[in-house]
TISEZA-409113 format. One record per residue (C-alpha): residue in three letters; chain; residue number from 0; y, x, z. Coordinates in nm, 2 decimals. Example, Ala and Ser with C-alpha at 12.3 -4.5 7.8 and 13.67 -1.06 7.14 Angstrom:
! residues 2
('ALA'; 'A'; 0; (-0.45; 1.23; 0.78));
('SER'; 'A'; 1; (-0.11; 1.37; 0.71));
***
This chain:
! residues 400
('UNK'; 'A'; 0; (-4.69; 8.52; 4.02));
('UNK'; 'A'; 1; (-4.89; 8.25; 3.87));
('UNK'; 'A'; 2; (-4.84; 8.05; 4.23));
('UNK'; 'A'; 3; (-4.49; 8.05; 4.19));
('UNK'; 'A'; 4; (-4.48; 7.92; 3.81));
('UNK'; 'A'; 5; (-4.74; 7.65; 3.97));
('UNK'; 'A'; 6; (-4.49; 7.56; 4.24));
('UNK'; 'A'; 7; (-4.19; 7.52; 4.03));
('UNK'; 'A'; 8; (-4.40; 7.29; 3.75));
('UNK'; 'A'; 9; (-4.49; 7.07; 4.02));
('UNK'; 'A'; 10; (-4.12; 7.06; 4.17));
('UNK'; 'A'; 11; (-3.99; 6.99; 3.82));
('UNK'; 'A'; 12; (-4.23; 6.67; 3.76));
('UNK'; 'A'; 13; (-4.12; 6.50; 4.11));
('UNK'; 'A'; 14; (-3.77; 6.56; 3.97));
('UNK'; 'A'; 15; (-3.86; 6.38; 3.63));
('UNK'; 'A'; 16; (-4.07; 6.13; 3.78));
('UNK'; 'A'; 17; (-3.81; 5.90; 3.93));
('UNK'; 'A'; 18; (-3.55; 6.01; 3.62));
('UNK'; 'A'; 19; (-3.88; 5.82; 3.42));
('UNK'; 'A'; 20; (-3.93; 5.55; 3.70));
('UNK'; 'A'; 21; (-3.57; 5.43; 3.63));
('UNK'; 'A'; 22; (-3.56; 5.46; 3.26));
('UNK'; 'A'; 23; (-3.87; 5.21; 3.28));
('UNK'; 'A'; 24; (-3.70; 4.99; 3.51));
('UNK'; 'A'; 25; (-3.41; 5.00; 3.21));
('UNK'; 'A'; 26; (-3.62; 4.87; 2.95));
('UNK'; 'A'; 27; (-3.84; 4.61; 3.19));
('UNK'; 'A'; 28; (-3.48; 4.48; 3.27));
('UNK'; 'A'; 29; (-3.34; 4.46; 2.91));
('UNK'; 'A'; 30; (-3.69; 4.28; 2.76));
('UNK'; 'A'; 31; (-3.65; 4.01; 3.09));
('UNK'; 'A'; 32; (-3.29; 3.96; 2.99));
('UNK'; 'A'; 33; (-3.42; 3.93; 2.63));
('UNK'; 'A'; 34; (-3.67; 3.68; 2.75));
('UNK'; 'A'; 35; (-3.38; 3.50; 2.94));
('UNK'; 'A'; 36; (-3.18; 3.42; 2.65));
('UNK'; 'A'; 37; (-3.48; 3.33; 2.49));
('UNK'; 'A'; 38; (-3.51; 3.10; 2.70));
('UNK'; 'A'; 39; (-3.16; 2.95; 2.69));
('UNK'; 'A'; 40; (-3.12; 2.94; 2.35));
('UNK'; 'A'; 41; (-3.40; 2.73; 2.35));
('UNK'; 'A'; 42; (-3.37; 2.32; 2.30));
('UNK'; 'A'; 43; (-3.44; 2.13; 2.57));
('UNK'; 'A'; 44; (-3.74; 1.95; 2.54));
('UNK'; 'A'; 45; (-3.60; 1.60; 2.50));
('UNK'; 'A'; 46; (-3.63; 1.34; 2.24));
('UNK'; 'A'; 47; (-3.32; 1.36; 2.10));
('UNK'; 'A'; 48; (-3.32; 1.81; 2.11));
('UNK'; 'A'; 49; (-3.68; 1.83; 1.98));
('UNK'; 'A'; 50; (-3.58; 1.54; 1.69));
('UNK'; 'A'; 51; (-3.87; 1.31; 1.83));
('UNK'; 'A'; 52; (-3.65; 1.01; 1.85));
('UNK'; 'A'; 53; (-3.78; 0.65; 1.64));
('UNK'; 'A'; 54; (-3.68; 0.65; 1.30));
('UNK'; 'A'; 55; (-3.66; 0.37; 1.06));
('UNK'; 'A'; 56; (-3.60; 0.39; 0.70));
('UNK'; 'A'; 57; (-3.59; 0.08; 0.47));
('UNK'; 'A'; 58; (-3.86; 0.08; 0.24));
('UNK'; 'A'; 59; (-3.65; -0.03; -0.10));
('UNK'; 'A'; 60; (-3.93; -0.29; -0.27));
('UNK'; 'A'; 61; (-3.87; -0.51; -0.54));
('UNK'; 'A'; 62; (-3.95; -0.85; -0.30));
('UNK'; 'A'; 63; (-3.62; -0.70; -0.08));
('UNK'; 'A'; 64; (-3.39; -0.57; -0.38));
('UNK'; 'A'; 65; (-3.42; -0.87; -0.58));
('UNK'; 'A'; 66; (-3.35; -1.12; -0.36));
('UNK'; 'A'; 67; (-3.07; -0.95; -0.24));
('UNK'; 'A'; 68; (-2.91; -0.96; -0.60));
('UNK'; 'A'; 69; (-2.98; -1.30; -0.67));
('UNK'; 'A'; 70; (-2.80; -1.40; -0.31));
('UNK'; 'A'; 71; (-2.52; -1.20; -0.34));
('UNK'; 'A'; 72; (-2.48; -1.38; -0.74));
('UNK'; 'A'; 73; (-2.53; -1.71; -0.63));
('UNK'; 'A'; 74; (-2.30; -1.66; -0.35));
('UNK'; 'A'; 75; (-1.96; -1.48; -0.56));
('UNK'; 'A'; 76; (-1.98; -1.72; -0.82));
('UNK'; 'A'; 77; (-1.89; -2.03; -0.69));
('UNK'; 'A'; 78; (-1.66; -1.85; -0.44));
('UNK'; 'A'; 79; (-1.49; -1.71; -0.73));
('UNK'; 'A'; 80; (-1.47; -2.03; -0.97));
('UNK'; 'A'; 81; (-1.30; -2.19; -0.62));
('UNK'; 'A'; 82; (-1.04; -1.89; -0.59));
('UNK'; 'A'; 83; (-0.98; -1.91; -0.95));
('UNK'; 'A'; 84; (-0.90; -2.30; -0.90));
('UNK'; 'A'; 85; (-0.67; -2.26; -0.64));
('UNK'; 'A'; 86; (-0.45; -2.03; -0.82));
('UNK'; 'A'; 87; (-0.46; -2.19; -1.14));
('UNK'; 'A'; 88; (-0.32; -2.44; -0.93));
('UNK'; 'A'; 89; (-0.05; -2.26; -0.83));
('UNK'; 'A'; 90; (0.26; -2.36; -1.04));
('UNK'; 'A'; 91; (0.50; -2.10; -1.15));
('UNK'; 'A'; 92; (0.80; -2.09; -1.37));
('UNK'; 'A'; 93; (0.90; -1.75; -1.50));
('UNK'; 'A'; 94; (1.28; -1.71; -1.67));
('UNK'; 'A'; 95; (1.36; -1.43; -1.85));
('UNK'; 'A'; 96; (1.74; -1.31; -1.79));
('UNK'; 'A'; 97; (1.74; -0.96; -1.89));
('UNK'; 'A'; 98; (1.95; -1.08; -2.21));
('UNK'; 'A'; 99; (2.16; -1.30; -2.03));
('UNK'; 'A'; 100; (2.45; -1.42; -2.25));
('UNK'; 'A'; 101; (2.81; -1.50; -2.19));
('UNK'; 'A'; 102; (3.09; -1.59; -2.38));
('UNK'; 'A'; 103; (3.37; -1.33; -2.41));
('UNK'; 'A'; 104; (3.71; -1.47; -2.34));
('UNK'; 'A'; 105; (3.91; -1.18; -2.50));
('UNK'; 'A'; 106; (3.72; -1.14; -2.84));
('UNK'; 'A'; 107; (3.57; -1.51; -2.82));
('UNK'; 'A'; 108; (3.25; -1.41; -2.93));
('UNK'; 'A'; 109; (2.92; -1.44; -2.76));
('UNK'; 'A'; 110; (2.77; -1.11; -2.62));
('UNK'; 'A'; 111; (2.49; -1.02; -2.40));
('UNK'; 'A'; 112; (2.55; -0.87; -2.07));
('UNK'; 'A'; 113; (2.29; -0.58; -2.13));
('UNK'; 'A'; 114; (2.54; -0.53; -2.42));
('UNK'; 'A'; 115; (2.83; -0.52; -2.21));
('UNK'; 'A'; 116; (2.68; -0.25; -1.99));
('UNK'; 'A'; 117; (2.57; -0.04; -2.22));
('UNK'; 'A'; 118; (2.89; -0.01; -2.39));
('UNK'; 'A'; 119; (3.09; 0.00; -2.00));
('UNK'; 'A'; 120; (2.80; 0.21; -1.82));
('UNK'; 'A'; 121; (3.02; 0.35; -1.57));
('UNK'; 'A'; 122; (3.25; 0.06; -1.49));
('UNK'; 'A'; 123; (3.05; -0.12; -1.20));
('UNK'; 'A'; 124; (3.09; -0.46; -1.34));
('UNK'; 'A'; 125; (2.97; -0.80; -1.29));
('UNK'; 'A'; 126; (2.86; -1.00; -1.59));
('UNK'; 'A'; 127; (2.84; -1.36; -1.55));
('UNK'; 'A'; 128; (2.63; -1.58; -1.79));
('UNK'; 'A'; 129; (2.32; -1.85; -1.74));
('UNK'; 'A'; 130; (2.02; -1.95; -1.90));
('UNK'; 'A'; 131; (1.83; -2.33; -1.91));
('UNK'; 'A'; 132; (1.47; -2.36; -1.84));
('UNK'; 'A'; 133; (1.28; -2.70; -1.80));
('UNK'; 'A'; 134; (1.05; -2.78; -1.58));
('UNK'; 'A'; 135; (0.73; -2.96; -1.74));
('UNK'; 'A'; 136; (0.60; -3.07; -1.43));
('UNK'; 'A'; 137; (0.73; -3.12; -1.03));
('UNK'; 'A'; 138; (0.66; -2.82; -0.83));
('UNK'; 'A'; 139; (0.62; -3.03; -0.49));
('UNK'; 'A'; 140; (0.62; -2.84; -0.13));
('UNK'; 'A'; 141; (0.75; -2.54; -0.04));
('UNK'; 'A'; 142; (0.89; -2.36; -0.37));
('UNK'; 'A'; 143; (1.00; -1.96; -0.38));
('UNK'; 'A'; 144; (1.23; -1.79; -0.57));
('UNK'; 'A'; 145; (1.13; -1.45; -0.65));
('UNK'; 'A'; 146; (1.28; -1.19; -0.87));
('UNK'; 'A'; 147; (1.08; -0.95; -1.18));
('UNK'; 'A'; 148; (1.16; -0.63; -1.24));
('UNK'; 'A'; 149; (0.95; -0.44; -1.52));
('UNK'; 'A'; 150; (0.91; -0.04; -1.61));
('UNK'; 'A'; 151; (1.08; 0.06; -1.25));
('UNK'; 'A'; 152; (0.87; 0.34; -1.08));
('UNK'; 'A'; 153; (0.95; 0.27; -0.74));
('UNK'; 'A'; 154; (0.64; 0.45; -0.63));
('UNK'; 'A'; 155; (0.78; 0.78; -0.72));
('UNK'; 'A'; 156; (0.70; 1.03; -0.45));
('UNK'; 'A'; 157; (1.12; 1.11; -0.47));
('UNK'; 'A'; 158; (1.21; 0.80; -0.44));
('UNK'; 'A'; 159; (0.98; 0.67; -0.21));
('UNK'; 'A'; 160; (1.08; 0.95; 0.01));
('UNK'; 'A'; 161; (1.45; 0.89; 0.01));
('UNK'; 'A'; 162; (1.56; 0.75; 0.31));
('UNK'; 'A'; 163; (1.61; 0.84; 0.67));
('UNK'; 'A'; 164; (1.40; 0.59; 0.88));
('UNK'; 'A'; 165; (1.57; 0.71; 1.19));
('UNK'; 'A'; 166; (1.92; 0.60; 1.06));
('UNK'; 'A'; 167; (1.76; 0.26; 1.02));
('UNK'; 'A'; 168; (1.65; 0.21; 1.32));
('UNK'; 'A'; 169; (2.01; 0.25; 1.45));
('UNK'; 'A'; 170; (1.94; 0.59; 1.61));
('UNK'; 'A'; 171; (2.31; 0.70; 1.71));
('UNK'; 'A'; 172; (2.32; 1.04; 1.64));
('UNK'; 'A'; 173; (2.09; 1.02; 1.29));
('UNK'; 'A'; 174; (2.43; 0.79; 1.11));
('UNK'; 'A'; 175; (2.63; 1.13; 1.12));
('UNK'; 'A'; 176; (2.30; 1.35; 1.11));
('UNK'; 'A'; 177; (2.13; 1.25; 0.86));
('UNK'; 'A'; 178; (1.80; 1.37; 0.72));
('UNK'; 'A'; 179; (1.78; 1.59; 0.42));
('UNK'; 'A'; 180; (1.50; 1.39; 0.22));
('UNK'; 'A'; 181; (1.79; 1.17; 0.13));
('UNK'; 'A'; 182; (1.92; 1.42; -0.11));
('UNK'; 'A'; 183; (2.13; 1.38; -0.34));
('UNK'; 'A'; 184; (2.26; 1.03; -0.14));
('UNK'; 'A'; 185; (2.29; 1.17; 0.20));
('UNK'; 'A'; 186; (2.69; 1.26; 0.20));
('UNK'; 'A'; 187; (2.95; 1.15; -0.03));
('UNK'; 'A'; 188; (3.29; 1.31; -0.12));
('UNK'; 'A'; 189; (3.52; 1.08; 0.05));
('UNK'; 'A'; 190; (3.96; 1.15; -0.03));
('UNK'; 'A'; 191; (4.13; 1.25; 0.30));
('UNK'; 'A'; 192; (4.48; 1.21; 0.43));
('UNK'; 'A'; 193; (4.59; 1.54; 0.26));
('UNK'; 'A'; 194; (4.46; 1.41; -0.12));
('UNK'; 'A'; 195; (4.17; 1.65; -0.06));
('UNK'; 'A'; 196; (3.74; 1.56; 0.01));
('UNK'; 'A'; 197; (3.51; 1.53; 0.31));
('UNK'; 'A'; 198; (3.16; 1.54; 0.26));
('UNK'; 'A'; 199; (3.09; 1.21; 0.46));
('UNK'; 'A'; 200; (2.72; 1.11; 0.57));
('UNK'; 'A'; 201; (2.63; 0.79; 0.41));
('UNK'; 'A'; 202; (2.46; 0.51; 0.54));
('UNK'; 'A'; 203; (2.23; 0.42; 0.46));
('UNK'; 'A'; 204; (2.11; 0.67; 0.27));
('UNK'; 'A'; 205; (1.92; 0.78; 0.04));
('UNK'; 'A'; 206; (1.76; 0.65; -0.31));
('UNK'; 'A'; 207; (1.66; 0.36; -0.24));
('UNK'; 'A'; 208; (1.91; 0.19; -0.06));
('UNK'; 'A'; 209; (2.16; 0.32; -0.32));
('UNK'; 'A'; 210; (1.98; 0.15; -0.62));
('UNK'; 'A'; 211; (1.96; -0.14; -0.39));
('UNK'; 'A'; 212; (1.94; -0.49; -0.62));
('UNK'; 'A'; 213; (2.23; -0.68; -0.63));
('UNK'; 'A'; 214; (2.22; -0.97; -0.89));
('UNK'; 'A'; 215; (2.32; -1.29; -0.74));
('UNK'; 'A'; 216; (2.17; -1.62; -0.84));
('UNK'; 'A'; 217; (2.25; -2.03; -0.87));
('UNK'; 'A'; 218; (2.07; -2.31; -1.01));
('UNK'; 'A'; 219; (2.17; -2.64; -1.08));
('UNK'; 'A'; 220; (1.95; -2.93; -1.18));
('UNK'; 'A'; 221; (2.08; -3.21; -1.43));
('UNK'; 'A'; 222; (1.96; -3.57; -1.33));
('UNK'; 'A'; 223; (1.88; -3.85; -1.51));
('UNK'; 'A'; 224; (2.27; -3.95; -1.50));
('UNK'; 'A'; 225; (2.36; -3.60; -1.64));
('UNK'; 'A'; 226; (2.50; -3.48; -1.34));
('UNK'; 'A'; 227; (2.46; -3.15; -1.23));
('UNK'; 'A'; 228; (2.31; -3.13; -0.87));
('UNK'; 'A'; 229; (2.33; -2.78; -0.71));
('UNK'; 'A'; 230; (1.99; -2.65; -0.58));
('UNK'; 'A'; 231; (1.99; -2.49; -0.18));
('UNK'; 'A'; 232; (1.83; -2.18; -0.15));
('UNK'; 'A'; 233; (1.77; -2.04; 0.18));
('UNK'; 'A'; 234; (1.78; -1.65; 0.23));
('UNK'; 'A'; 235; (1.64; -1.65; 0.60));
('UNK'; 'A'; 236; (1.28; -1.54; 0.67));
('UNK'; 'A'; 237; (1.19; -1.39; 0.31));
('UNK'; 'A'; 238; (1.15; -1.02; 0.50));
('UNK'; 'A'; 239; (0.82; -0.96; 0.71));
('UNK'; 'A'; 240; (0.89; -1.02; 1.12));
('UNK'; 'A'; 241; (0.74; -0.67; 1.13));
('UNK'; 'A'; 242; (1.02; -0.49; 0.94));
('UNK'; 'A'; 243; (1.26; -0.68; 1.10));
('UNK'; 'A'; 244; (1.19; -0.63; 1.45));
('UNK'; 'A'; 245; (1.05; -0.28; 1.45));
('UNK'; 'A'; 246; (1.21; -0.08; 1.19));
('UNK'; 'A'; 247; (1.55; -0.21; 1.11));
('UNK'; 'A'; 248; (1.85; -0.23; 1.39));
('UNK'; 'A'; 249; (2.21; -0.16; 1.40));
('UNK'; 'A'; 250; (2.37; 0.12; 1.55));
('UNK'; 'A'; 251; (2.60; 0.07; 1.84));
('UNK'; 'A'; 252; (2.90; 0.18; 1.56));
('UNK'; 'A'; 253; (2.92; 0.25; 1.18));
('UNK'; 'A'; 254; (3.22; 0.51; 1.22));
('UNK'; 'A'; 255; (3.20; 0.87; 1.05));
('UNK'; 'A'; 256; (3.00; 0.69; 0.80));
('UNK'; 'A'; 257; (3.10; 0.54; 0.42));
('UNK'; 'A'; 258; (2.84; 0.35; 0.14));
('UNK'; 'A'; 259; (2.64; 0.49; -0.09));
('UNK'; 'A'; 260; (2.81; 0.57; -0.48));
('UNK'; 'A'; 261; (2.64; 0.22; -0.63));
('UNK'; 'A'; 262; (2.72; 0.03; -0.36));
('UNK'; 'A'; 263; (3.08; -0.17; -0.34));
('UNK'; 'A'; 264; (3.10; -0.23; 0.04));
('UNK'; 'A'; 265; (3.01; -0.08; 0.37));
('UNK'; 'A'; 266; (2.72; -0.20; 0.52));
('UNK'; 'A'; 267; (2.91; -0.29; 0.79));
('UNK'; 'A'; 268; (3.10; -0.58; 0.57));
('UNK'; 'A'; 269; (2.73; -0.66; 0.48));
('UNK'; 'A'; 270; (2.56; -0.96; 0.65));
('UNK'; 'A'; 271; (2.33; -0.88; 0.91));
('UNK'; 'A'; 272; (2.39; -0.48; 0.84));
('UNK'; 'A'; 273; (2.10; -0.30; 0.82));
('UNK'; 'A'; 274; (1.93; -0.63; 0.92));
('UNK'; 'A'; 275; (2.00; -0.78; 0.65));
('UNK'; 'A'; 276; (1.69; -0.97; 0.49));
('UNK'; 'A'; 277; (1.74; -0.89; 0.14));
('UNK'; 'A'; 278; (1.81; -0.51; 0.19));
('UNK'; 'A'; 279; (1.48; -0.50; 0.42));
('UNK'; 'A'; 280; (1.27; -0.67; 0.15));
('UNK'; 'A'; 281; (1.41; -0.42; -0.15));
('UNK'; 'A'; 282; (1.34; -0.11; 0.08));
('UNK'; 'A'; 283; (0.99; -0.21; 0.08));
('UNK'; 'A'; 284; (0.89; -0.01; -0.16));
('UNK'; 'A'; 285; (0.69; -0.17; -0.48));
('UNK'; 'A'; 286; (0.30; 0.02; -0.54));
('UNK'; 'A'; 287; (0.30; -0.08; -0.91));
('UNK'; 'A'; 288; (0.59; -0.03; -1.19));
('UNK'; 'A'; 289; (0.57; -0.42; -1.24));
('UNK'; 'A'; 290; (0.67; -0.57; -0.94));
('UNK'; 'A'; 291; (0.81; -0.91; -0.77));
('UNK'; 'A'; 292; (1.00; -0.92; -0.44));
('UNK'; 'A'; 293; (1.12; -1.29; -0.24));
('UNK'; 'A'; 294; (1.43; -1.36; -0.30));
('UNK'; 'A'; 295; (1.50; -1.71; -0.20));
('UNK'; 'A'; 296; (1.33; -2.04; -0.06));
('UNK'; 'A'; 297; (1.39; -2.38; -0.18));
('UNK'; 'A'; 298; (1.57; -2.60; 0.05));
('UNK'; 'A'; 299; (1.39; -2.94; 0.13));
('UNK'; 'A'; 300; (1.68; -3.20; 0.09));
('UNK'; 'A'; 301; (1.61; -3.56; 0.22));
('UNK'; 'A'; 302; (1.74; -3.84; 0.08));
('UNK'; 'A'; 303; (1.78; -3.64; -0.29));
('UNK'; 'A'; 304; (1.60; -3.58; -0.60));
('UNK'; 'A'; 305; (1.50; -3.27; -0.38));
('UNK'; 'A'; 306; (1.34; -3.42; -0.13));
('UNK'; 'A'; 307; (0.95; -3.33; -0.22));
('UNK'; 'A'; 308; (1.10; -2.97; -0.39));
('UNK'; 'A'; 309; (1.19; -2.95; -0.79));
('UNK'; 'A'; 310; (1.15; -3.22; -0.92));
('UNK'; 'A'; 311; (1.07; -3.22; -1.30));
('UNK'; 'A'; 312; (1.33; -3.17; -1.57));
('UNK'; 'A'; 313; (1.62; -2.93; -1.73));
('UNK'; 'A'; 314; (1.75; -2.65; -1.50));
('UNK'; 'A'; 315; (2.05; -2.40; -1.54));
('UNK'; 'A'; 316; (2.03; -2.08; -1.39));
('UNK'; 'A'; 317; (2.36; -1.91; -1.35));
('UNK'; 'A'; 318; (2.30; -1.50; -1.24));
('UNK'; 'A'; 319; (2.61; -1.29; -1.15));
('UNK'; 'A'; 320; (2.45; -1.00; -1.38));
('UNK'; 'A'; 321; (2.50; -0.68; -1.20));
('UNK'; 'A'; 322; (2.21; -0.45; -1.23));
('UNK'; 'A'; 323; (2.15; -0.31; -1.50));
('UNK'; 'A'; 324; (1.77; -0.20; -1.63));
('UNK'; 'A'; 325; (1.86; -0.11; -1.98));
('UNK'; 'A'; 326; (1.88; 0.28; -1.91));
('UNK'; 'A'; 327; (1.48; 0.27; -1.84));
('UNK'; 'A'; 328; (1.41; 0.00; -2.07));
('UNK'; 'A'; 329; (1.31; -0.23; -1.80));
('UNK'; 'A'; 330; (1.32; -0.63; -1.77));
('UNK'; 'A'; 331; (1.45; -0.90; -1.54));
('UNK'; 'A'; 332; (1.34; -1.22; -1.43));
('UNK'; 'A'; 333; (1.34; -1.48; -1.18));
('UNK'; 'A'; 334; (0.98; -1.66; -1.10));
('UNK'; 'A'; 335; (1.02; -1.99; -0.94));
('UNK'; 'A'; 336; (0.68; -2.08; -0.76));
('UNK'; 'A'; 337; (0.45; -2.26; -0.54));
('UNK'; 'A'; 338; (0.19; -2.17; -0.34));
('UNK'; 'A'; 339; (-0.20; -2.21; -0.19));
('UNK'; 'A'; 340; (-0.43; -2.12; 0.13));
('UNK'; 'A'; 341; (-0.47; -1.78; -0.09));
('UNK'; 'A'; 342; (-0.13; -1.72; -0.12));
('UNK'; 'A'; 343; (0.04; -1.73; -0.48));
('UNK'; 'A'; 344; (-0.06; -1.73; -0.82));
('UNK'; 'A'; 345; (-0.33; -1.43; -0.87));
('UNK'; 'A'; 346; (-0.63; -1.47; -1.07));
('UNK'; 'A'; 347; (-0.75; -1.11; -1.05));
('UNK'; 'A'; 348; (-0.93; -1.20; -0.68));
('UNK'; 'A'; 349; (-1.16; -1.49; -0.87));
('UNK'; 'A'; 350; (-1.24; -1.30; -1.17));
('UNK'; 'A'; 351; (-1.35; -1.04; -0.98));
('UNK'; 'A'; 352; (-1.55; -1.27; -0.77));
('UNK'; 'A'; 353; (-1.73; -1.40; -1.09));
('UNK'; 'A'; 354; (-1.76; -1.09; -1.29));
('UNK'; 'A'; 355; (-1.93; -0.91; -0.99));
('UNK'; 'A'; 356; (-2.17; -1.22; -0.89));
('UNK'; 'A'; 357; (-2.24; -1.26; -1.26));
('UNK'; 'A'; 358; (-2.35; -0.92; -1.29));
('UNK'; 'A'; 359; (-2.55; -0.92; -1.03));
('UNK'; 'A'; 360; (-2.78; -1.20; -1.15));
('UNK'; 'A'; 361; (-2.81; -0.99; -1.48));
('UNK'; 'A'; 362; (-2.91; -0.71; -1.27));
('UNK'; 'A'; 363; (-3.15; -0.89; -1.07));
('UNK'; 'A'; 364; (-3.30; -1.08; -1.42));
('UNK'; 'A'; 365; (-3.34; -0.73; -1.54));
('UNK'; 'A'; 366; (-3.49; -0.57; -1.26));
('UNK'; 'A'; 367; (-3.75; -0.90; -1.21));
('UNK'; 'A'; 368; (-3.89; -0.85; -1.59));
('UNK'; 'A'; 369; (-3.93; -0.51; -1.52));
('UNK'; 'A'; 370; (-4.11; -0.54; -1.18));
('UNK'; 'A'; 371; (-4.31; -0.86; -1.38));
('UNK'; 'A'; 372; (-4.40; -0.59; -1.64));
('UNK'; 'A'; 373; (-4.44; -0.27; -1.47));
('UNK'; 'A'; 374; (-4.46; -0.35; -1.10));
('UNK'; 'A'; 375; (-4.80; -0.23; -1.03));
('UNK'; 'A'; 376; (-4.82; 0.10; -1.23));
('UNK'; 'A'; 377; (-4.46; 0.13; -1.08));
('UNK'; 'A'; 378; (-4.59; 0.13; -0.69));
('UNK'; 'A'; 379; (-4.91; 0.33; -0.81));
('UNK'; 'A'; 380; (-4.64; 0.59; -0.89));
('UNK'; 'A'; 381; (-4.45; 0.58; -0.60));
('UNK'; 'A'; 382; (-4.77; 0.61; -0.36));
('UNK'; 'A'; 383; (-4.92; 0.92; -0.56));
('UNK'; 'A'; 384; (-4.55; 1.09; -0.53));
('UNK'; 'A'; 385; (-4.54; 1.05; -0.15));
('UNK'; 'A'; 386; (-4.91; 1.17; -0.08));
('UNK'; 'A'; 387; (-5.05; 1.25; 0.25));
('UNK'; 'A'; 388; (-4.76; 1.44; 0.33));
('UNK'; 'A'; 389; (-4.58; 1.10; 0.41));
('UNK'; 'A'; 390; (-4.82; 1.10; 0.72));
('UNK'; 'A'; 391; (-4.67; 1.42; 0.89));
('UNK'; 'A'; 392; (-4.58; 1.34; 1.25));
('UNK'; 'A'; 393; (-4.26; 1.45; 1.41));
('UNK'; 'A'; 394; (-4.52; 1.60; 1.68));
('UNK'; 'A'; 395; (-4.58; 1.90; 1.47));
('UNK'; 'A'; 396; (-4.19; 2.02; 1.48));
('UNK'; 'A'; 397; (-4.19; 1.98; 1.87));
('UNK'; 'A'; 398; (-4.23; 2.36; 1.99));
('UNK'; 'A'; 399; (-3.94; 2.50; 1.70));
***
């Protein structure tokens, strides 16, 4: 009996002993597969895995700082008195039209034509009047006539917004289809044959075509023999070659298609159409409320009083008034100027050159009486707060 309990213990451990053998080969296999992710999560041991590459860090010391001030100082103040030169140089006439007056022929009584609108808001007239400006001195060269236009957000997210870029680049199917972010200008109630409405698409559309600027200008210079010699203005060229040639073209047709409610005409009675140099300048859209946009350039007339550009002397401005600005309490001008290798008349760039060199001299005056007074406690400092542990090699870090 006890021979057979000892022959069935020893036939049940050489049944456990591979069951064992394998569950050991298990756990030798999981801890190698441990090891080989160990192993591959590890960085390679390069320079740039390990963090052992060169490093340089500019040691910020008053004999590098201070110079550095007094160069930059010395260096924006003279280029700013120069910038502030040249546009002081600049010569610039500014006339004020906004209160344009004209003599009514029914009552016989002199009005102003921001009068006349307010009282006819809704009538789409054209007021006619002028104003006289003199001219101190000759603006010789190439003169530009640009107009003013005060207190008129045209960087309102809306309004910017407004239009269908597509439909100005003469895309055939975007005249009829045209993009909603032209609401509320991008159909217009148009009377059919039957003395009903069709909403037609307009073109362009949008805001800011539809409050597109329309006042008209001539000037007229009286000479020395009191006769009044009209002044050329040339409307070619005042958009950018950019705009022109890359985001404004015609459409094969302007069929299916009417103007927008302010505006009088189709653009296809318009010069140019949606080419048109003064419509690509206006939907340009203005960053500030205060804004100027070309208008005009001065024609250089041989052989006349014109012949270097304006010369000196009593002008008439005479403005077919027909935009009004009085509902946002805005202003209108027209600025007759000349202009420099910066451009036009800007002082902001030469102040700013001055005011930033100036303060960094002060900067650098103050920062050298402090170094004269306190320079050496000042680096004693310094070297006590970076201590030996400034010394620590990369090395150290190379097994992580």
């Amino acid at each position: 009996m006890a021979e057979l309990r000892e022959r069935q213990t020893a036939s049940a451990k050489s049944a456990a002993e591979p069951e064992n053998s394998n569950s050991t080969a298990k756990v030798n296999g999981h801890e190698e597969e441990k090891e080989e992710k160990k192993k591959t999560n590890k960085p390679a041991n390069t320079a740039f895995k390990q963090q052992r590459l060169p490093a340089w860090q500019p040691i910020l010391t008053a004999g590098t700082v201070l110079p550095a001030f007094f160069i930059i100082g010395i260096i924006f103040v003279p280029l700013g008195a120069l910038f502030l030169v040249t546009s002081n140089n600049v010569q610039e006439k500014e006339v004020d039209y906004t209160s344009c007056t004209f003599e009514n022929t029914t009552t016989n009584e002199t009005t102003t034509c921001k009068d006349l609108f307010d009282s006819q808001p809704n009538m789409g007239i054209t007021c006619r009047c002028a104003v006289r400006f003199e001219l101190d001195t000759a603006m010789e060269g190439e003169v530009y006539m640009l107009y003013k236009l005060t207190n008129y957000y045209q960087n309102h997210r809306r309004y910017v917004n407004s239009r269908d870029d597509l439909q100005l680049l003469g895309v055939e199917a975007s005249q009829t289809d045209v993009s909603t972010d032209c609401k509320p200008y991008e159909r217009r109630d148009v009377e059919n044959a039957n003395n009903g409405t069709d909403p037609i698409p307009v073109a362009p559309c949008g805001a800011i075509a539809n409050s597109l600027f329309n006042d008209t200008f001539n000037i007229t210079y009286l000479d020395d023999g009191n006769m009044f010699e009209p002044v050329l203005l040339n409307g070619s060229g005042i958009a950018w070659d950019s705009d022109r040639t890359t985001k404004f073209s015609n459409p094969p047709s302007f069929d299916g298609t009417t103007h927008p409610p302010n505006w009088q005409t189709s653009i296809q009675n318009v010069s140019g159409g949606y080419q048109n140099e003064d419509f690509i300048v206006w939907m340009r859209t203005a960053a500030l409320p205060t804004f100027r946009k070309l208008h005009r350039k001065v024609v250089i007339q041989q052989g006349t009083v014109f012949d270097k550009g304006l010369p000196k002397g009593n002008y008439t401005l005479s403005i077919d008034y027909s935009y009004p600005v009085h509902m946002f309490d805005g202003t209108k001008s027209i600025v007759l100027t000349t202009t420099s290798w910066l451009g036009g008349k800007n002082s902001f760039l030469g102040i700013a050159y001055i005011v930033t060199g100036s303060l960094c001299i002060l900067f650098g005056a103050f920062f050298l009486l402090i170094h004269i007074k306190h320079g050496h406690s000042t680096i004693a400092c310094i070297d006590t707060f970076r201590g030996p542990t400034s010394m620590t090699r990369v090395s150290e870090f190379e097994d992580i």
